[in-house]
SERO-4910 file (N, C-alpha, C, O; in steps of 0.05 Angstrom, whole numbers):
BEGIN
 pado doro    nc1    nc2    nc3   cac1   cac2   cac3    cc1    cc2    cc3    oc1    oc2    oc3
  Unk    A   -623    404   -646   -637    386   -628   -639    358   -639   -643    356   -663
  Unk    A   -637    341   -627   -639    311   -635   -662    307   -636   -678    318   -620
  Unk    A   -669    286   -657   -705    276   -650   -709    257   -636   -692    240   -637
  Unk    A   -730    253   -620   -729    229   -603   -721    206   -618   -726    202   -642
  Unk    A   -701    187   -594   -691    164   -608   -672    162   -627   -666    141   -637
  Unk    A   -662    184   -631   -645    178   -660   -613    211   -648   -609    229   -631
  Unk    A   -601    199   -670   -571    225   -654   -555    215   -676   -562    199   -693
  Unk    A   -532    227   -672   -513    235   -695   -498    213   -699   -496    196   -681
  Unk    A   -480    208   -732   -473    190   -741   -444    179   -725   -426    193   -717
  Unk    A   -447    156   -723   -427    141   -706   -399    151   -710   -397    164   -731
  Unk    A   -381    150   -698   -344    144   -696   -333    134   -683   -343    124   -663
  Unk    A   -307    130   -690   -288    109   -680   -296    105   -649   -303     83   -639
  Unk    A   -292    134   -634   -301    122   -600   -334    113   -595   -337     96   -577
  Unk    A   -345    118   -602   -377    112   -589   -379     74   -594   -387     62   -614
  Unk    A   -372     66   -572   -371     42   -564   -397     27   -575   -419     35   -571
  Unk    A   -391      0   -592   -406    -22   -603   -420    -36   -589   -410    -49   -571
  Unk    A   -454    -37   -597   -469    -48   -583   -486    -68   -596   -500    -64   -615
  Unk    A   -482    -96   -582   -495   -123   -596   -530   -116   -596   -542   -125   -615
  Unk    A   -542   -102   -579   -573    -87   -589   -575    -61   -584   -561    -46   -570
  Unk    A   -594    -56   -596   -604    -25   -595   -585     -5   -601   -571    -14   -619
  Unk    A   -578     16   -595   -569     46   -604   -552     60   -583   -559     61   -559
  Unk    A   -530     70   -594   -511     88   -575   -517    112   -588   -518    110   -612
  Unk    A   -522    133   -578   -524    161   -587   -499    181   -560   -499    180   -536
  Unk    A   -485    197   -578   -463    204   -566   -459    229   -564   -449    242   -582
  Unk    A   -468    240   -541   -461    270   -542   -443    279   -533   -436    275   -510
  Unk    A   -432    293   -552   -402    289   -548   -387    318   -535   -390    340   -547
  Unk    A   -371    314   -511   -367    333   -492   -384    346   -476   -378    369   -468
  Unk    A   -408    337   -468   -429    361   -457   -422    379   -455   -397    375   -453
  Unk    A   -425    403   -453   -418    426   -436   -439    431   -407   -463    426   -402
  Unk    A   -422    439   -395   -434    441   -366   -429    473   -351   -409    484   -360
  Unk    A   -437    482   -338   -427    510   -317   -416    496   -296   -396    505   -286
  Unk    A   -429    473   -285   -418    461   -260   -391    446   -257   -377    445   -237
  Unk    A   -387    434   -280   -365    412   -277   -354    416   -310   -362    432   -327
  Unk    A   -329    391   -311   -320    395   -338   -328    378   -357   -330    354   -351
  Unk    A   -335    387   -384   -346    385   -406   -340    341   -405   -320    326   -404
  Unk    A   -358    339   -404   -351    303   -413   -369    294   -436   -384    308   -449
  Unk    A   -363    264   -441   -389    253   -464   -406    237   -444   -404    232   -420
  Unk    A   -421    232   -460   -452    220   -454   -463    207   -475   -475    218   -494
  Unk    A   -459    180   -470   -471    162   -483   -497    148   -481   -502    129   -466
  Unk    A   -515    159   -498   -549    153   -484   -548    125   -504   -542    126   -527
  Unk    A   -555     99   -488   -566     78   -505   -602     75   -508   -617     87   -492
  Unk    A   -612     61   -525   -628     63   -535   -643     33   -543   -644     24   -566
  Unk    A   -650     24   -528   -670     -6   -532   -678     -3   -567   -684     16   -581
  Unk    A   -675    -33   -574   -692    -34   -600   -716    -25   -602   -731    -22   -582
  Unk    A   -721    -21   -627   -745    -10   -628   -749     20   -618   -770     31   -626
  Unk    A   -737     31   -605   -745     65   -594   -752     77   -615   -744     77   -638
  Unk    A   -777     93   -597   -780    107   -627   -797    138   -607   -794    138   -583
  Unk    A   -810    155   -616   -813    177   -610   -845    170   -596   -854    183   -577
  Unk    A   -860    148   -607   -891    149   -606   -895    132   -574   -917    123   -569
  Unk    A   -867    126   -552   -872    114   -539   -852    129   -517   -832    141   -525
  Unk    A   -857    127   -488   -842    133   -469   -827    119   -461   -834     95   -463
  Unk    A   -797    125   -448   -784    107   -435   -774    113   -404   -770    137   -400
  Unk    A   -769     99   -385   -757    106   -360   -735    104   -369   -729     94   -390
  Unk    A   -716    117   -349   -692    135   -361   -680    119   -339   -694    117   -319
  Unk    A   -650    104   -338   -625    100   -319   -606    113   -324   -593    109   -345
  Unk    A   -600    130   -308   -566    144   -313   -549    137   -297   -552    139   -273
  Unk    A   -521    128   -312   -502    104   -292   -480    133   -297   -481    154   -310
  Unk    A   -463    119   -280   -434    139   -278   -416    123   -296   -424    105   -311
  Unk    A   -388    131   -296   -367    116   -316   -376    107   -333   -374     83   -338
  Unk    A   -395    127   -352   -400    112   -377   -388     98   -396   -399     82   -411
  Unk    A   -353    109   -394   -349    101   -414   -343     67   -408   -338     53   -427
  Unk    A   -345     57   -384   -336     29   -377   -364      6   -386   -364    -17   -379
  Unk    A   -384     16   -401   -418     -1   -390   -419    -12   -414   -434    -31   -415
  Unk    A   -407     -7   -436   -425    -19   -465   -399    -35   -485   -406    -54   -499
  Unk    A   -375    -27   -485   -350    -33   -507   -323    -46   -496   -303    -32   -496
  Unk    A   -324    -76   -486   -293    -75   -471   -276    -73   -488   -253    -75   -479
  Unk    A   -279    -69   -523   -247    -64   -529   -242    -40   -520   -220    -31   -521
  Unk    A   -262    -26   -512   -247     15   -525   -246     20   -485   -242     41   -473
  Unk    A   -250     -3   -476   -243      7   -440   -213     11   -426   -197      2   -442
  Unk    A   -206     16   -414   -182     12   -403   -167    -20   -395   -143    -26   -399
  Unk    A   -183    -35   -387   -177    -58   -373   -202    -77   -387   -216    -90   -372
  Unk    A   -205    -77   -413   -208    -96   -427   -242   -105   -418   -250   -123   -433
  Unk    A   -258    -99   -403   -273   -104   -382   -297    -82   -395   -293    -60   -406
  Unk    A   -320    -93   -389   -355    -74   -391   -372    -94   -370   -371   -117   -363
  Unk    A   -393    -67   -364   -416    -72   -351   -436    -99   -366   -448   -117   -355
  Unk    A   -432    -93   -396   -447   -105   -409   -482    -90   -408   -501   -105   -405
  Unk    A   -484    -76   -410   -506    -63   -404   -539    -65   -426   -563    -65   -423
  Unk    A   -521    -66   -444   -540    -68   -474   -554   -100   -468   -578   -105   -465
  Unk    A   -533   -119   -468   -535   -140   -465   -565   -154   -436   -585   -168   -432
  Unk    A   -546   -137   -426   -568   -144   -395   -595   -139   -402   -615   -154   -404
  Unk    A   -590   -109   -405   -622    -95   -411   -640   -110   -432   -660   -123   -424
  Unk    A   -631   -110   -460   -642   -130   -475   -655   -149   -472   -679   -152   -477
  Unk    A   -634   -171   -458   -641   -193   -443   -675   -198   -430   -694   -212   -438
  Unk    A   -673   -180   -409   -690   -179   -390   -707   -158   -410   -725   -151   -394
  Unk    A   -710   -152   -421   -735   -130   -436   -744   -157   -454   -768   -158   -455
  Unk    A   -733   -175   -466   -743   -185   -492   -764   -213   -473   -786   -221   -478
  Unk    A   -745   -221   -451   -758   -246   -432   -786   -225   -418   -802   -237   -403
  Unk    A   -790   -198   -425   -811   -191   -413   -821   -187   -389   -843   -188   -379
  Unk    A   -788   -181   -376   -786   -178   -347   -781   -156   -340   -775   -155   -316
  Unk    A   -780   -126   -357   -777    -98   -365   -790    -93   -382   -798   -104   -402
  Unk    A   -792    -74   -373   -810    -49   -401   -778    -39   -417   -754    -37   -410
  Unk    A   -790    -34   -435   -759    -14   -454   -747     -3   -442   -759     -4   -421
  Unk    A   -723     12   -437   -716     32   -416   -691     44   -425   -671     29   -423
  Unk    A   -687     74   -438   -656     81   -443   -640     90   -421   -651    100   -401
  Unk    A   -606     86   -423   -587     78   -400   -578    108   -411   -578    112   -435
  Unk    A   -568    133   -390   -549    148   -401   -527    144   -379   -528    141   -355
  Unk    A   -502    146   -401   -482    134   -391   -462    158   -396   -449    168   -414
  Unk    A   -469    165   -360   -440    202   -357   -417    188   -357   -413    169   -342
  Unk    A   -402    195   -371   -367    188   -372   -351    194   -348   -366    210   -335
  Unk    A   -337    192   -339   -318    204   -318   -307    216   -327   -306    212   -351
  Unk    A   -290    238   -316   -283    260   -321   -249    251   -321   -231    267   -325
  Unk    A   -245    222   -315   -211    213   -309   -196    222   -285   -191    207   -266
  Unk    A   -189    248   -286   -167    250   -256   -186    269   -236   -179    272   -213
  Unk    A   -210    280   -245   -223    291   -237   -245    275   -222   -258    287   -205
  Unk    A   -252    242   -229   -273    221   -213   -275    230   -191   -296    240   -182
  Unk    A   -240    225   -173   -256    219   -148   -264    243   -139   -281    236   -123
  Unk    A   -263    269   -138   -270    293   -138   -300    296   -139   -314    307   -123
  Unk    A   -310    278   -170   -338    281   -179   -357    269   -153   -376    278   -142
  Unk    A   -343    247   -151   -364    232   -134   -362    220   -107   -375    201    -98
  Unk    A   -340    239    -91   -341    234    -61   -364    248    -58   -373    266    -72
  Unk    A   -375    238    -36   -405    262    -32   -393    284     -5   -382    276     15
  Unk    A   -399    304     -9   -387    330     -8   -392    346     25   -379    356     42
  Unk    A   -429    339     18   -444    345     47   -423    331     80   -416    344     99
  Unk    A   -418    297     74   -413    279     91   -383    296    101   -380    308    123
  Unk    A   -365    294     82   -337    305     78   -334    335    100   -321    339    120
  Unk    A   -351    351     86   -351    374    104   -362    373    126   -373    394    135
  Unk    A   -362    361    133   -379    351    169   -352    348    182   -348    362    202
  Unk    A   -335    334    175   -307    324    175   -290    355    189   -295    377    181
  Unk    A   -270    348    211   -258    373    225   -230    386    196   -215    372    182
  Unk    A   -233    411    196   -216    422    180   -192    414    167   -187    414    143
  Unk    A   -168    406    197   -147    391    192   -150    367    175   -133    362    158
  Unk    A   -171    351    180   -173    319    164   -176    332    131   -162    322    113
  Unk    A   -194    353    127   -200    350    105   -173    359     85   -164    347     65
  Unk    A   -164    387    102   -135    387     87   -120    369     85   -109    370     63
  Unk    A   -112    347    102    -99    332    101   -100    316     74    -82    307     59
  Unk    A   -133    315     74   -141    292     58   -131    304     28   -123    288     11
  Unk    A   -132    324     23   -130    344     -5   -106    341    -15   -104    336    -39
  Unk    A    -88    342      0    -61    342      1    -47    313     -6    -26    307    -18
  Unk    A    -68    298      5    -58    261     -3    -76    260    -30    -66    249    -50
  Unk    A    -99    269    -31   -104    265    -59   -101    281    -82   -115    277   -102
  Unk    A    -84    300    -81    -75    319    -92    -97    332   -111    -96    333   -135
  Unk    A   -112    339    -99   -136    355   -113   -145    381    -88   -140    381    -64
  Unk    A   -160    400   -105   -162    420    -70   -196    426    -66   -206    439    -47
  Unk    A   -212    412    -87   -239    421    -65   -253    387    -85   -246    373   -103
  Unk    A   -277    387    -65   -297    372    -82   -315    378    -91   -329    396    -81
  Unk    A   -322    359   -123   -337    379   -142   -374    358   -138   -392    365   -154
  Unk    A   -380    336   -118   -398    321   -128   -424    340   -122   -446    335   -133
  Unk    A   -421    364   -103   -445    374   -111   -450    383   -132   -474    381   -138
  Unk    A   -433    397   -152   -432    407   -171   -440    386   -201   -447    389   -225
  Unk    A   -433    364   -183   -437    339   -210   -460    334   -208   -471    325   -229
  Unk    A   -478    339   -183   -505    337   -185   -519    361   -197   -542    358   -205
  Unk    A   -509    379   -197   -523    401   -206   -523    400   -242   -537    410   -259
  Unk    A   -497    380   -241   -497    388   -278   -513    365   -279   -533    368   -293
  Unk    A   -511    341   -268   -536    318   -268   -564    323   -266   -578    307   -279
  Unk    A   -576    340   -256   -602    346   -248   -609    368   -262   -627    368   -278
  Unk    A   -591    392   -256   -611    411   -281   -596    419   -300   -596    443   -305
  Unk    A   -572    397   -320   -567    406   -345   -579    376   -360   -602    374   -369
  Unk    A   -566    362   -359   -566    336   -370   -594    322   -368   -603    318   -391
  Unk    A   -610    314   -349   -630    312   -340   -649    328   -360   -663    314   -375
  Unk    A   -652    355   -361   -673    370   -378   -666    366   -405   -680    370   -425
  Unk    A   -644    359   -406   -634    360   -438   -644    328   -448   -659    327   -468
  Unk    A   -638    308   -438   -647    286   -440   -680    285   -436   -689    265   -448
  Unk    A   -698    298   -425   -726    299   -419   -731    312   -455   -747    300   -469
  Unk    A   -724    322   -459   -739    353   -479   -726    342   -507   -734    353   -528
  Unk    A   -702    317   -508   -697    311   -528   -699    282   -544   -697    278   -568
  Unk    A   -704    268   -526   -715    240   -517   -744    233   -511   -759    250   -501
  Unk    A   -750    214   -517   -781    210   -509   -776    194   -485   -768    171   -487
  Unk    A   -782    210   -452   -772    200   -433   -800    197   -417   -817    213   -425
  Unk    A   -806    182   -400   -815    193   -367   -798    202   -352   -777    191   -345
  Unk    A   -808    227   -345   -794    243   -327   -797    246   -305   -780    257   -292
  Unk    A   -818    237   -295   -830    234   -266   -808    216   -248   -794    198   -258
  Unk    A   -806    221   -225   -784    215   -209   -789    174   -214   -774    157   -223
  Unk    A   -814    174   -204   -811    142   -207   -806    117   -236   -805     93   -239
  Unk    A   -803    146   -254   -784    123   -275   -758    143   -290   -755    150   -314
  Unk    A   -739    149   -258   -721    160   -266   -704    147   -248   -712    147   -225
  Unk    A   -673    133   -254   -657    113   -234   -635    120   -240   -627    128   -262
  Unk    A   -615    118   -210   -588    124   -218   -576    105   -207   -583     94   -186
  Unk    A   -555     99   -223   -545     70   -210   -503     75   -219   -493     89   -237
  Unk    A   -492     59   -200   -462     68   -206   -455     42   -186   -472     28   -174
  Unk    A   -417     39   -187   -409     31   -175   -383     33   -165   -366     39   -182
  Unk    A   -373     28   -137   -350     37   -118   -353     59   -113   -374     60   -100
  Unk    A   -342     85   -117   -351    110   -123   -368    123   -138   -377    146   -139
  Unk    A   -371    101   -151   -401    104   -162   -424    104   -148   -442    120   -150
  Unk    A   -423     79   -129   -437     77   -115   -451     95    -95   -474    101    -93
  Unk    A   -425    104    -79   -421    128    -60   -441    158    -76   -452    174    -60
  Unk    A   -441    162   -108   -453    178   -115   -477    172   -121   -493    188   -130
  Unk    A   -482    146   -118   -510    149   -129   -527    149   -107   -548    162   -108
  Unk    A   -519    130    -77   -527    145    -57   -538    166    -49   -561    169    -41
  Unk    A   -517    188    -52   -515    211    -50   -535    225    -63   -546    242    -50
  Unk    A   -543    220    -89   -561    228   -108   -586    231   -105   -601    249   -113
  Unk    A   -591    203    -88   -624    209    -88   -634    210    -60   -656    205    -52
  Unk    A   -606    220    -43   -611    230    -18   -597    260    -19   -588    269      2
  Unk    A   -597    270    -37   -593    305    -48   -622    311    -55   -634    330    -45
  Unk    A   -633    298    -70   -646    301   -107   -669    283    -97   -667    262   -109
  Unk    A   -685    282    -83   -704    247    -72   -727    262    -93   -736    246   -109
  Unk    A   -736    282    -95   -747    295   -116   -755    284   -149   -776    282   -162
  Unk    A   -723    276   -154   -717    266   -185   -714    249   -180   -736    240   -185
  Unk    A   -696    224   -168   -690    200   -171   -715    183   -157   -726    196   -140
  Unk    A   -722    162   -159   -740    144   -150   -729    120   -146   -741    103   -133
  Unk    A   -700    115   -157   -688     86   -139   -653     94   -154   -642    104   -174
  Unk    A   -648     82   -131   -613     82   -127   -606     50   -123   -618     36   -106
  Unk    A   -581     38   -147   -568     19   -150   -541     26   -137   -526     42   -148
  Unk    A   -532     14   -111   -508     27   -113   -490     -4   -104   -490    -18    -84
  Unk    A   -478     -5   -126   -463    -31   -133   -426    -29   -114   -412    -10   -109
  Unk    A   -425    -58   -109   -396    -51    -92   -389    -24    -78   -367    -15    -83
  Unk    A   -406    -10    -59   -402     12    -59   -378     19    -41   -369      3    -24
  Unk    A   -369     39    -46   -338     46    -31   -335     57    -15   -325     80    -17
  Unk    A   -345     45     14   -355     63     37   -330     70     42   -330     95     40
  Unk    A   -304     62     50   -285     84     56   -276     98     37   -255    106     45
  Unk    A   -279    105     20   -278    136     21   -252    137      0   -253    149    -21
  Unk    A   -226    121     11   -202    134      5   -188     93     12   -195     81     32
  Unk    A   -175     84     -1   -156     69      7   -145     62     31   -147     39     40
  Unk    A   -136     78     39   -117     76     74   -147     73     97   -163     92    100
  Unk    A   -149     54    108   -157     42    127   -158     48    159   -173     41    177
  Unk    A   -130     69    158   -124     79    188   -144    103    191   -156    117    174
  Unk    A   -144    101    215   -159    128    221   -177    143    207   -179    168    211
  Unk    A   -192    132    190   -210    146    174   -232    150    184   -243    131    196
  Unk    A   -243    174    182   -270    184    193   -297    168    169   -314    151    174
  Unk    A   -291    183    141   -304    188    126   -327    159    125   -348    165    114
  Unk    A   -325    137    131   -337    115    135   -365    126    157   -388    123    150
  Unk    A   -359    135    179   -380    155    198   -391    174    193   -415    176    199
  Unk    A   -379    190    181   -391    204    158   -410    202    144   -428    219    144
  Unk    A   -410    180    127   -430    178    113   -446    163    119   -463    156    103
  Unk    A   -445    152    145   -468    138    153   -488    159    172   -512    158    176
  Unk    A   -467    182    182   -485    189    196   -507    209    178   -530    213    184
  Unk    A   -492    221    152   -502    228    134   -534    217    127   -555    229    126
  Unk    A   -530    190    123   -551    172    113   -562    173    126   -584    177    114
  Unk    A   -567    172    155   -589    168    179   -612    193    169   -636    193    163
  Unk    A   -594    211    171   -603    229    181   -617    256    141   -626    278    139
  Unk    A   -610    237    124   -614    244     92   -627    218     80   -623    219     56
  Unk    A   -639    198     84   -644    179     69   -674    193     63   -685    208     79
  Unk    A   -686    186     36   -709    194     24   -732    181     38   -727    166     57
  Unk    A   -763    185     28   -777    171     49   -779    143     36   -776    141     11
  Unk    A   -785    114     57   -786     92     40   -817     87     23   -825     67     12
  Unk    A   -831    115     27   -852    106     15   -850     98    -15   -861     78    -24
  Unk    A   -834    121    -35   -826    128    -53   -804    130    -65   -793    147    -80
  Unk    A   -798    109    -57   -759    105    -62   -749     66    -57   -756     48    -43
  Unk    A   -733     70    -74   -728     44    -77   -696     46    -74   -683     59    -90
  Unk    A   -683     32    -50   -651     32    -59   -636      5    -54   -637     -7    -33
  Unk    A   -617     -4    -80   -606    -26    -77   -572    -27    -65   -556    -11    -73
  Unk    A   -567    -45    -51   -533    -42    -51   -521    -66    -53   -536    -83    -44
  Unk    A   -500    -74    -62   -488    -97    -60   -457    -98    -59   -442    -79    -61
  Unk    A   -452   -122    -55   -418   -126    -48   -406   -150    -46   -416   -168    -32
  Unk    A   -378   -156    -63   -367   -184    -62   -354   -179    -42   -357   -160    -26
  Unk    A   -328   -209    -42   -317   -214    -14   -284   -212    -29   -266   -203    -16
  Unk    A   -282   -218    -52   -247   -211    -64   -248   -189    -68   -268   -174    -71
  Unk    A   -222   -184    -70   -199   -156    -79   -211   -132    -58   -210   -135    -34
  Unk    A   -223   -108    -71   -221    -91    -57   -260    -92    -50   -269    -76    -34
  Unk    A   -271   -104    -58   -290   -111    -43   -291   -125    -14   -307   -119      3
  Unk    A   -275   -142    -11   -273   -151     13   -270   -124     38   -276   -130     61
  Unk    A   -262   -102     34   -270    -88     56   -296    -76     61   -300    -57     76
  Unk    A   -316    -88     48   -346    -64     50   -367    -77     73   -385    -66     85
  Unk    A   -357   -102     74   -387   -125     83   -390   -106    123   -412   -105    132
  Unk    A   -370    -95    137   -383    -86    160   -388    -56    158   -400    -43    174
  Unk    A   -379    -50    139   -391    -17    127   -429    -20    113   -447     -3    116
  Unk    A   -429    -42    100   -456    -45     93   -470    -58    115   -495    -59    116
  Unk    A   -456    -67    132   -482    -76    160   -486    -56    172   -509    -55    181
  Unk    A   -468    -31    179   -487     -5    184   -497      7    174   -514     22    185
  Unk    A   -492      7    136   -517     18    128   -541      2    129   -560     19    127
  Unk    A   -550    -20    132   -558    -41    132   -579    -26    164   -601    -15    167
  Unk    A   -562    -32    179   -582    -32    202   -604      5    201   -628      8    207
  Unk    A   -581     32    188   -590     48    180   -619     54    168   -636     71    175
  Unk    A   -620     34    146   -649     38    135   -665     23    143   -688     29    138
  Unk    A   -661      2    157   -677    -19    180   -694     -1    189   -718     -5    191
  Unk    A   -678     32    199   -685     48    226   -701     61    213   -718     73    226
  Unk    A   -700     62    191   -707     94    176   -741     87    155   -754    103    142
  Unk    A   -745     60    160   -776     40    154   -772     35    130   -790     39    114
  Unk    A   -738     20    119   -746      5     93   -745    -19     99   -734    -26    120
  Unk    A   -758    -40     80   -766    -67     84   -757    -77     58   -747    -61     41
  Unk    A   -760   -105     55   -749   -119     25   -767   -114     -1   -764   -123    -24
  Unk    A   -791    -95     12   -800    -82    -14   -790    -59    -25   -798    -52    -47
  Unk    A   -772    -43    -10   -758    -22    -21   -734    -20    -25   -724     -6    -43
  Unk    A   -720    -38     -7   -694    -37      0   -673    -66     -6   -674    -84     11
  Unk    A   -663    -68    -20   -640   -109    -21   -612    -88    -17   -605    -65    -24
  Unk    A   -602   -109      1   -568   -112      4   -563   -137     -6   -570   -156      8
  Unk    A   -552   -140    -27   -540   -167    -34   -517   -172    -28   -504   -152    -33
  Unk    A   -495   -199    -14   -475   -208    -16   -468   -231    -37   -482   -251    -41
  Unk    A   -441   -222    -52   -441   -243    -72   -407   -257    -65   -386   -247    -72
  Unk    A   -410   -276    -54   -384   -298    -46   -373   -297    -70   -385   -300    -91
  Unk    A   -345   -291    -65   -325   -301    -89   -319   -274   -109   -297   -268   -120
  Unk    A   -343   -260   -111   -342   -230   -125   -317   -207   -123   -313   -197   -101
  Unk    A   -301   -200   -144   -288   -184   -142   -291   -156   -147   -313   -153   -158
  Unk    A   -280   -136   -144   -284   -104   -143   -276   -103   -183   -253   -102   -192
  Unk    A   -298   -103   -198   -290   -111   -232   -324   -100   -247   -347    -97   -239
  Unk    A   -314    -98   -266   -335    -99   -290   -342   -123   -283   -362   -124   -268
  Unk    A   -328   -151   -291   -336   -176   -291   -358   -176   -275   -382   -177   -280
  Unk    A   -346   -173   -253   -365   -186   -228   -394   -170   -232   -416   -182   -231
  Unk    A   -392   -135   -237   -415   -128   -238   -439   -132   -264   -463   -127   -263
  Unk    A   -420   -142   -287   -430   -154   -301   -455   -183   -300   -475   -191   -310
  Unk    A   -436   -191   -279   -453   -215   -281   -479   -218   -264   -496   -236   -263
  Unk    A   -475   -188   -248   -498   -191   -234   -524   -168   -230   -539   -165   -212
  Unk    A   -521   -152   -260   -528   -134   -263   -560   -133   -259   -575   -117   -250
  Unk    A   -562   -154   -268   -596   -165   -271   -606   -160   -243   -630   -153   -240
  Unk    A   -595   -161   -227   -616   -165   -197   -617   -133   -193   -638   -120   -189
  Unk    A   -588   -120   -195   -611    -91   -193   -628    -75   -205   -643    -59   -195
  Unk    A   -623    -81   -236   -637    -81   -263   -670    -80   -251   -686    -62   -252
  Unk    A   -673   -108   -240   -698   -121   -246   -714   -115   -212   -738   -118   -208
  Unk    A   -691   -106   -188   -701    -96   -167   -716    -59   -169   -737    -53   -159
  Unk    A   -704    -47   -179   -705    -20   -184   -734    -18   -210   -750      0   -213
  Unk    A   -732    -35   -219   -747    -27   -249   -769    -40   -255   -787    -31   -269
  Unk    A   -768    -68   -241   -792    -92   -246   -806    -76   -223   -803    -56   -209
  Unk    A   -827    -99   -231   -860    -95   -221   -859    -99   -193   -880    -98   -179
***
């Protein structure tokens, strides 16, 4: 068992952090899904005699090290958090950061419920273009919620109570973190869902799955008494397709009684579908989800 705050001696992969602590558990094992790492970071100062609210982001491995990333590129996450904890605009707060699973992502985090609503033929179809044959994101929630989750409670000095527990992701990330705390409204208490990737899939023609998940949302969003959810979106690269997919989610939670105390859609002009971009604007959901 790890003791609060503290975990096993570093190696080559567990990505370099300008503050606080990477602790690396390495491969989880899971029943639901396949074994990945999990990188829990750790604010200065953590220590066992104090609690922390807990963020768990997706693609961990993209949030803390741009040499060890694919495309050179991080969330910057250490950095952000820091930032805003030392200016005294956050309480402490550790980030666990689920890795992707690689060819297995988009599998992890299409949301599954919306999908199967979808008529038979589409979905085969869809299997067949993405060459994978079922989806696993309920299952990613299950290893999210009752493996990882209890393991991080019982080994960590956490708050566990839903309202300082956050999940936050982006593109398909996004789409899962959605999904998460309109599965799970129980555990999660606010959803970041950055550039989110309302279609679904690339190809543009005829796609249901955009209806889907709105109608999903109508009819699954948590109550706004007790829930906080952010979304945002640039206007370059592959963000430029989201801005009339988020005016129906947009009008969605209008319906459903959230207001700008629970709920921001941000638009960011010029923003591309990148680490960069979410880098630079990490702070507003940081400080929407978590501040006072």
């Amino acid at each position: 068992m790890l003791a609060a705050c503290t975990g096993p001696a570093a190696n080559a992969q567990i990505p370099t952090v300008s503050a606080g602590e990477i602790v690396r558990l390495e491969n989880f094992h899971s029943e639901f899904v396949t074994a990945r790492h999990v990188d829990v970071w750790l604010p200065e100062g953590c220590n066992e005699h104090n609690s922390y609210t807990v963020l768990y982001m997706h693609d961990g491995q993209m949030l803390f090290d741009s040499t060890i990333t694919w495309n050179q590129q991080e969330w910057g996450v250490d950095e952000a958090a820091t930032r805003l904890i030392e200016e005294n605009k956050l309480q402490p707060f550790i980030v666990v950061g689920i890795h992707n699973s690689g060819e297995g992502r988009h599998a992890d985090y299409l949301p599954q419920k919306p999908f199967e609503s979808l008529p038979e033929d589409f979905q085969q179809e869809y299997f067949i273009q993405a060459n994978y044959n079922s989806l696993q994101s309920d299952n990613y929630l299950h290893f999210l919620v009752e493996e990882l989750k209890p393991y991080i409670d019982k080994n960590f000095s956490t708050k566990p109570e839903r309202e300082n527990t956050f999940v936050a992701g982006s593109s398909m990330g996004g789409l899962i973190s959605i999904y998460a705390i309109c599965e799970h409204p129980d555990v999660f208490g606010g959803a970041a869902c950055i550039s989110t990737h309302w279609p679904g899939i690339r190809d543009q023609q005829e796609n249901p799955l955009p209806g889907a998940f709105m109608e999903y949302l109508n009819l699954n969003l948590p109550s706004p008494d007790d829930h906080k959810i952010y979304f945002d979106y640039g206007t370059e690269t592959l963000d430029a397709l989201y801005e009339p997919y988020q005016k129906q989610a947009d009008v969605i939670m209008r319906e459903n009684g959230y207001t700008d105390q629970n709920w921001m859609t941000r638009k960011f002009e010029g923003a591309s579908h990148s680490e960069n971009a979410w880098r630079a604007r990490l702070h507003t959901p940081l400080l929407f989800l978590m501040g006072d």
